[in-house]
N, C-alpha and C positions, 0 to 999 in steps of 0.2 A: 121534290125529294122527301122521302119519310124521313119522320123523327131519327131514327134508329143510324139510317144512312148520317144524318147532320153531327149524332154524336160520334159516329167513327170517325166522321172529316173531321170533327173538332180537337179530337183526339189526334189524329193522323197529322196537323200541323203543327202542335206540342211536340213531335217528338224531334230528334236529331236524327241527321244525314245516316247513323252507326244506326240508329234504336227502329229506322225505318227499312234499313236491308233484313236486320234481323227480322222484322215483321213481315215483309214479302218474303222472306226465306219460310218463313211457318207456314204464311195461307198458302206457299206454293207447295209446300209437304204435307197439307194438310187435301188440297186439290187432287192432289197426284195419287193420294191414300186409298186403298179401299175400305168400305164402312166400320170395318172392325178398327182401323187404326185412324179412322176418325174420329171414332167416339174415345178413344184413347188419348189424343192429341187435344180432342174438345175437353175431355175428362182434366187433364194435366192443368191446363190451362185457367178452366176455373176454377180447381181446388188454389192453383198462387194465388191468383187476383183476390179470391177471397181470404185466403192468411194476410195478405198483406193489406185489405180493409181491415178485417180485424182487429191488428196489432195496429191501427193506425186511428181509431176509432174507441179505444177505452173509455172511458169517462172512471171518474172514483168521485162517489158522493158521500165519502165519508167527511166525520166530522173535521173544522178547520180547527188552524192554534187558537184559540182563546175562548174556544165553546162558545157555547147558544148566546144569542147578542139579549134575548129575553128573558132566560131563565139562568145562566151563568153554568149549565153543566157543561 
């Protein structure tokens, strides 16, 4: 089994009885689709995944309460 496969299965068993019809619901409209509304559906798809890394993935390195542990600014 490729890599690629192993993380969809990993994926695929996280999810719920609801969260896994909705995903056979997609790859079968997505199967069913001609090229133009695949790349449409592929398009959709990884513009969420990627807002919702995003916002999930901030980091803020700004300065902490009590300033520099060395210099006191």
């Amino acid at each position: 089994m490729s890599d690629s496969a192993k993380r969809v299965m990993a994926v695929w068993v996280s999810l719920t009885t609801a969260e896994r019809a909705e995903a056979v619901q997609l790859i079968n409209e997505y199967q069913n689709a001609d090229e133009k509304k695949k790349k449409e559906i592929a398009l959709e798809s990884i513009n969420e995944s990627r807002s919702l890394v995003k916002s999930s993935t901030t980091m803020n390195f700004g300065p902490l309460g009590g300033g520099c542990p060395y210099c006191g600014k």
